[in-house]
Every structure is written in C-alpha cells, then in structure tokens.
C-alpha positions in Angstrom: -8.8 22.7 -13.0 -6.9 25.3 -11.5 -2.7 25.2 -12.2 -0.4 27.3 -10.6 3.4 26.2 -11.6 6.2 26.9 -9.9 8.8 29.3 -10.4 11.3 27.2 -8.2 11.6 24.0 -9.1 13.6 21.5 -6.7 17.2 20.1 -7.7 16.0 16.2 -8.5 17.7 13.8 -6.5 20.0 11.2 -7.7 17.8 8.6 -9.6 20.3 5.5 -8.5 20.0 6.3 -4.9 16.3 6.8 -4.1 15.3 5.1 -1.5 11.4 5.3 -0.5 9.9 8.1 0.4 12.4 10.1 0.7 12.1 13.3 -1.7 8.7 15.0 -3.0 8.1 16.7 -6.7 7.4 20.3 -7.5 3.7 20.2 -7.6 0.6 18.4 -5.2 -3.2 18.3 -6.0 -5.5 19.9 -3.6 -9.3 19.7 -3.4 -11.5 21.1 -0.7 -14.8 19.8 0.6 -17.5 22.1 1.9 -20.9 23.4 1.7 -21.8 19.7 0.6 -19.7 19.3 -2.1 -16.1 19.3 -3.7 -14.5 22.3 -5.2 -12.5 22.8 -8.0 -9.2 21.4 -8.1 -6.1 22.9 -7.7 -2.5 21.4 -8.8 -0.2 23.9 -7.0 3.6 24.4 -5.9 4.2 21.4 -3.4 4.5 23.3 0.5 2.9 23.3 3.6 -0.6 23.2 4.6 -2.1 25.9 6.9 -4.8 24.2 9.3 -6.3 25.2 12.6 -5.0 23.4 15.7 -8.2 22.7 16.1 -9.0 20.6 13.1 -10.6 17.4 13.5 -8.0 15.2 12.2 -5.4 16.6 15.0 -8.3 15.1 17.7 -10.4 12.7 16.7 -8.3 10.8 13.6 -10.9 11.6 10.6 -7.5 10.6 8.1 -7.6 8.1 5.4 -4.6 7.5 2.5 -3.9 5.4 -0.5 -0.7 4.7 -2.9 -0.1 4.0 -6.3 2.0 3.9 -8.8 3.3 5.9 -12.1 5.6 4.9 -14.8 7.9 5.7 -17.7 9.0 3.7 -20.2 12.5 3.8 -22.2 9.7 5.3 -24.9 8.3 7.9 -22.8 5.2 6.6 -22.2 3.7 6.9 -18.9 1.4 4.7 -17.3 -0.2 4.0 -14.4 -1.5 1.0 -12.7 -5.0 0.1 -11.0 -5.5 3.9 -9.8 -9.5 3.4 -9.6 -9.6 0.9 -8.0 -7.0 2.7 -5.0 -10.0 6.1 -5.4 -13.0 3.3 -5.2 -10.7 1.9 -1.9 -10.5 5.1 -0.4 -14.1 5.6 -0.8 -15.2 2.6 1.3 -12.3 3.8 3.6 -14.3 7.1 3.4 -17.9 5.5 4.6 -15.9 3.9 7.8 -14.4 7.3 8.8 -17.6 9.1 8.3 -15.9 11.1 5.8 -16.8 12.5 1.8 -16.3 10.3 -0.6 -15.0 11.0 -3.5 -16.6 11.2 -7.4 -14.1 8.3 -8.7 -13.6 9.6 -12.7 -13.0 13.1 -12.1 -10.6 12.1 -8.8 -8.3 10.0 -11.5 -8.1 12.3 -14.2 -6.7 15.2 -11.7 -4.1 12.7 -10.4 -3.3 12.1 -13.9 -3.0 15.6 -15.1 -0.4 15.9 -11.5 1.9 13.3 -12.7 2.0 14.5 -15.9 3.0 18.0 -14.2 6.1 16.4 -12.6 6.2 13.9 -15.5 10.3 14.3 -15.5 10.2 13.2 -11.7 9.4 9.9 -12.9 12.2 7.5 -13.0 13.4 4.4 -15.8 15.4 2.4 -14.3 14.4 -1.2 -13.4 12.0 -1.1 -9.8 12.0 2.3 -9.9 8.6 4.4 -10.4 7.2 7.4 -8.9 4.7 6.6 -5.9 1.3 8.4 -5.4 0.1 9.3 -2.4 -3.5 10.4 -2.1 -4.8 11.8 1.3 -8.1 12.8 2.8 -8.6 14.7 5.9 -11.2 16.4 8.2 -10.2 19.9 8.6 -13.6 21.4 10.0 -12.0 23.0 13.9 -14.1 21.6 16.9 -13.7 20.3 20.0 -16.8 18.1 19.8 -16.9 14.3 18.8 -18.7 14.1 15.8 -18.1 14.1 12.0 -16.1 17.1 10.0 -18.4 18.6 7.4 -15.3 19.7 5.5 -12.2 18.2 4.3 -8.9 18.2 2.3 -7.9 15.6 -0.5 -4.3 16.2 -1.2 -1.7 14.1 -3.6 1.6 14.5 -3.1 4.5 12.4 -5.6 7.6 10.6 -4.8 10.2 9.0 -6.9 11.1 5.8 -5.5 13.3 3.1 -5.5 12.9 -0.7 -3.9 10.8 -0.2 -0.4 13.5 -2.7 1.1 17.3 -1.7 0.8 18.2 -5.3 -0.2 15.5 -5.0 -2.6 14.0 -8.8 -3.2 16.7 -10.3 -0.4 14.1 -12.2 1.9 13.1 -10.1 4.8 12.5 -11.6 8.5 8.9 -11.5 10.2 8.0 -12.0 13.9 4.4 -13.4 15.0 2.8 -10.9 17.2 1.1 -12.9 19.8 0.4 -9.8 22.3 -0.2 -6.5 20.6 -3.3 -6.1 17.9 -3.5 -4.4 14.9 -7.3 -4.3 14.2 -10.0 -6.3 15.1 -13.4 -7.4 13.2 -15.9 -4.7 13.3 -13.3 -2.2 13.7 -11.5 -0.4 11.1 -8.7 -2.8 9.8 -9.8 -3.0 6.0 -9.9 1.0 6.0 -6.4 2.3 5.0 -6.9 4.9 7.6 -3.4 6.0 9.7 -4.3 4.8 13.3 -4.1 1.9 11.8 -0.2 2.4 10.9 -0.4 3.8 14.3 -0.9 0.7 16.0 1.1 -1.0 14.5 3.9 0.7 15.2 5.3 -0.4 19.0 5.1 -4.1 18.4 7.2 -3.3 14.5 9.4 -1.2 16.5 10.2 -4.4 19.3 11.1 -6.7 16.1 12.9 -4.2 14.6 15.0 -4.6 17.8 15.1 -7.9 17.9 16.3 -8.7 14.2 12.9 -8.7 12.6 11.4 -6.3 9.4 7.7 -7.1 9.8 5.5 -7.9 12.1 2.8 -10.9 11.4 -0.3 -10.1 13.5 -2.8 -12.4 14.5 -6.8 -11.9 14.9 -8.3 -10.5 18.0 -10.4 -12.8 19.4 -8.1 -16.5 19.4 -5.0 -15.2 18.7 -5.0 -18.0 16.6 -5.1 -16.9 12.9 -3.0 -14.9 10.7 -4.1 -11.8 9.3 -1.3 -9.4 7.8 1.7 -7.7 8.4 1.5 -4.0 8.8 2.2 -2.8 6.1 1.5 -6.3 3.3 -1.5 -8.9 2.8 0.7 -12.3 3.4 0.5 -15.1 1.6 2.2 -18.9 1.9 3.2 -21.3 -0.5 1.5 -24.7 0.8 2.7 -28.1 -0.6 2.5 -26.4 -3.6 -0.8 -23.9 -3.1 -0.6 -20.3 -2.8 -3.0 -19.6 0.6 -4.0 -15.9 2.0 -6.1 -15.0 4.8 -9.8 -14.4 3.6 -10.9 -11.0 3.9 -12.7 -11.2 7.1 -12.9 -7.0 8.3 -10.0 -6.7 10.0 -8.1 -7.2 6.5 -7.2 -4.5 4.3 -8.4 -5.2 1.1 -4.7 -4.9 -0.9 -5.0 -3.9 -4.8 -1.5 -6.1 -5.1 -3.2 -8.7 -3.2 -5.7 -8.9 -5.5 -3.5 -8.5 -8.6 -1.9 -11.8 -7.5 -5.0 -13.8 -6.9 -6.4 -12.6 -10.1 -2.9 -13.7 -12.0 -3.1 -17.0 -10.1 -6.3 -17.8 -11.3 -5.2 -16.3 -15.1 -2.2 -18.9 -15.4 -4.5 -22.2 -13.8 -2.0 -22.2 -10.7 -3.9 -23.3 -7.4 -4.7 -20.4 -4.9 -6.9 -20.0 -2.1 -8.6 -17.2 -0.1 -9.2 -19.4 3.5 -8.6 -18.9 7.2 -5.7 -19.8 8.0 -4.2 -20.6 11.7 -0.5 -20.0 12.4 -0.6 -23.7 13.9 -1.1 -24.9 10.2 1.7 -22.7 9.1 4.2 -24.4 11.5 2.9 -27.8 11.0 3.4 -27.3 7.5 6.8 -26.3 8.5 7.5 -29.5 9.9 6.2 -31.4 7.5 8.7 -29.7 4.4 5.3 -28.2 2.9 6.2 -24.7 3.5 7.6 -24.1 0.4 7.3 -20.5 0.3 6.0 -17.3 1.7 5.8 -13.5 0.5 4.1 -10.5 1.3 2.2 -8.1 -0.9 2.0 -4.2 -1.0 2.1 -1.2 -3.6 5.2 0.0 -2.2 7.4 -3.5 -2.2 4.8 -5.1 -4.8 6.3 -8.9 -3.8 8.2 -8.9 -0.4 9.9 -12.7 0.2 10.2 -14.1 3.4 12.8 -15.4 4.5 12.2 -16.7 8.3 9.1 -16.7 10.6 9.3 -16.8 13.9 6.6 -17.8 16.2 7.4 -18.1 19.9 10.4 -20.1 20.7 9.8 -21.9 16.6 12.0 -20.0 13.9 11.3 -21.4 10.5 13.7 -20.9 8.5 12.2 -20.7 4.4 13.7 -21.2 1.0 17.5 -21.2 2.2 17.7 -17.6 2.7 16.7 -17.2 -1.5 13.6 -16.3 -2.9 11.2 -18.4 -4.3 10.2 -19.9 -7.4 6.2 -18.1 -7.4 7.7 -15.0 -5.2 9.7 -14.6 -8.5 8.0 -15.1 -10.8 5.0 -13.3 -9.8 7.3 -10.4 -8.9 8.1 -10.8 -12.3 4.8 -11.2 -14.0 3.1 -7.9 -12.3 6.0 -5.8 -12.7 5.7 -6.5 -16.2 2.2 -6.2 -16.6 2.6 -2.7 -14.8 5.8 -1.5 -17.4 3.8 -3.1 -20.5 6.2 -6.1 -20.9 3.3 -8.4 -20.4 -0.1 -7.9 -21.7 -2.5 -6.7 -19.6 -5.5 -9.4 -19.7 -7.4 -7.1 -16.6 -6.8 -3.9 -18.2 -5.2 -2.7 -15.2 -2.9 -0.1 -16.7 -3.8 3.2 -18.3 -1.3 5.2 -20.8 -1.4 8.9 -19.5 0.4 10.5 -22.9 
C-alpha cells in the first residue's frame, strides 16, 4: 500500500460540538479500477478529486456508498464494528449497478490501516465515534448508456457526534402516501445515492410540516410499510418487535440486522413479516403500539415519538423513549465499545 502523509494537518474541531458529518480527517483511501482489475491502494492527503465532466457517474448514476463505524476506548484501543459485512453490502450493491466488486479482505485491512492513520481523529466521549464512509464510482468518460469499465473506491472519515441534535429525544415521522422511494425489482436494497435522491422532496415537505423522517410505503398498494429514508423501522406490537421483511425494495441495514440477531440472543419475540400501516394504526387504537424505533449506522436506535398517517397522528410512549428502544440502544452500543461481550464477533480490535 502506497502512503503519502500530510505535511498540513487540519486544526481538529471541537470534540463536544460535532455534529454529523460535518468535518473530514487528514487522510482518504483511494483505489482505482481498470484494465480488469484493482490497483494498489493509496492512503493520501484528504482533497479533491479531478474527474472528467464526462464521467459516467455525472450521467448515468453508476455511484454506490456504505458507513461504518470506528472507536476508541478510555484504553486506547480501537475497534471497529461489522466492517465486512458493510464491503460484502456494497458488493451486492455493486452487481445491481453493474459495477466492480470489490475483493472483501484486502478492502478491510486498507480501511483499517486509514483509520489508524487519523487514529487521533477518533473521539471518546459517550455516542461519539468516527464514521466511515466508503464510496464507489464509475469514472470511465462517455456519453453512451452502458456500464463504466473503470472506477474509484474512495474512504473518506468523519468524527461524529449523535446524527439527531436531541440525540435519543423521539423524532416525528410522516407516512408518505404519494411519493416512492423504491420499488421491487428496482434498486431499493442497493445503498446506491439515487436512492437518497428520491427521497429527498417528500423528506423536505415533512421537514416543513413538523416532521424528521419520512415512512414510505411499497409501490404497488400503497399499503405496506417499508422504511424511512434513511432507517429500517421497526414497531413494538403488544409486546413483539415487528420489521418489514426484506422484500427488494428494502435495504438490507447491518443495524437492522444487529437488532434481530440480539433479539433472538436474549429469547425476546421478534418478527421479520409484511406489515400494512392499517395494522399499525389499529394497533394504535387498540393501546398495542407500545413502541416504535428506527435503525441506522449513523443514529444506531432512532425512537419515534409520533406517526402520522393522513388526518391520524399517533402519538407513542408520551413523548419518552421506550423500554426496548433503550435498551437495545443500550445493548449494541455496548457491544460496539466492548462493554458487552460480543456473542457474533462483530467487532474487530485494530491496535
């Protein structure tokens, strides 16, 4: 692997007032596809990339991304969690988008080697971490419709704080019953950015009407939950946790997944089903409703607060988060710093 350090290194931003996404580290990782196959890597000073205007991804969308996460401990240690299985996501991404997919051991091990570049970028404190972003475009320039046969796999770092600026206060979701975020067959479990894309307009309405999320529904009935844009959702039914099944218009989330699996660990009922919002209201008006939370890298557990669906607002948990919200929050954030064991073997020590 190629490294070329920096000889001017950033001022580091105030570790109490991150935010999300809002300042980059001193280095990225940059691999290049062509001729059929992946060169060496490169971890270089973080800047600008030079690209014709012509470049596929500019025209025709060939642009897929993941995110994880890195962490430090009061020890030093630092760890990361589930990384192969967000390479290994990106991958199937990859075979939607027509794209290269990437050898999954060597991929890792140059992410690794990146944070432990920029390993004092990382913060401590508590819901604080420093958040991966890997990303693959087609950079081969034509004006034709038809696959790039070369592309750019870059990783870029972020310290971070809580995704939401009220952290785990319960956020507000609106039921999308017009605008679509993917349908079957299409590519809604690729993490691909048209995806983000169209989601964007009907986020942008809530967020004018009072509303952090969006809650789509599928394409064909309009008729049964799928996510929000950017969290798997899942509901806390007379005492059940539920989540939409994974029908191809669902993104496969690696939190999602670490929840079920957890479930499942501890004996506590969960279940991977259709589900219609009609069920969700009904159970509303029956008291069952007892909770409801979205899942994500970035947020990890987001509670929900109030769900509203046409003229019905549902109004959960008193405006507090809930009991399993909590306590899974709880249970995979500490699984993720090493104050739980990890059953799954989902972290990896870096140093």
């Amino acid at each position: 692997m190629k490294i070329k350090l920096t000889n001017n290194k950033k001022a580091k931003p105030d570790f109490s007032k991150l935010g999300f996404g809002k300042y980059f580290t001193d280095h990225m990782l940059v691999i290049d596809y062509k001729d059929g196959k992946w060169q060496e890597p490169e971890i270089v000073p973080f800047g600008d990339l030079s690209l014709s205007p012509a470049s596929v991804v500019f025209h025709y969308g060939q642009e897929i991304f993941e995110g994880c996460k890195a962490y430090k401990s009061e020890d030093g240690k630092v760890t990361m969690f589930r990384a192969a299985d967000n390479i290994k996501r990106m991958n199937n991404s990859a075979k939607r988008l027509c794209m290269a997919e990437l050898p999954v051991e060597e991929t890792v091990k140059a992410i690794e080697k990146l944070v432990l570049t920029d390993i004092d970028w990382i913060p401590t404190a508590p819901g604080t971490s420093l958040y991966v972003r890997p990303t693959l475009i087609g950079t081969e320039a034509f004006l034709g419709v038809h696959p790039s046969a070369q592309f750019k796999f870059f990783v870029i770092l972020s310290p971070v704080g809580s995704y939401y600026a009220n952290g785990l206060a319960p956020i507000k979701i609106n039921v999308e019953d017009k605008y679509l975020r993917a349908g079957k067959g299409g590519t809604g479990e690729a993490k691909c950015g048209g995806n983000y894309a169209a989601s964007l307009y009907a986020a942008e309405n809530a967020k004018h009407q009072g509303f952090e999320q969006v809650l789509y529904l599928d394409s064909v009935e309009r008729k049964f939950v799928e996510e929000v844009g950017a969290m798997n959702m899942f509901f806390v039914i007379d005492g059940t946790v539920v989540t939409p099944e994974l029908d191809g218009a669902i993104l496969p989330g690696i939190t999602r997944d670490s929840v079920i699996k957890v479930l499942k660990e501890f004996k506590m009922p969960v279940e991977e089903r259709a589900v219609s919002i009609d069920e969700i209201v009904a159970a509303y008006k029956a008291g069952k409703l007892n909770e409801a939370f979205g899942t994500g890298t970035a947020a990890v557990i987001s509670p929900v607060g109030v769900i509203k669906y046409g003229d019905t607002v549902m109004e959960i948990g008193g405006g507090k988060i809930g009991e399993k919200s909590l306590w899974l929050y709880d249970r995979i954030t500490g699984v993720q710093n090493r104050k739980y064991p990890d059953p799954f073997k989902w972290v990896k020590t870096l140093n």
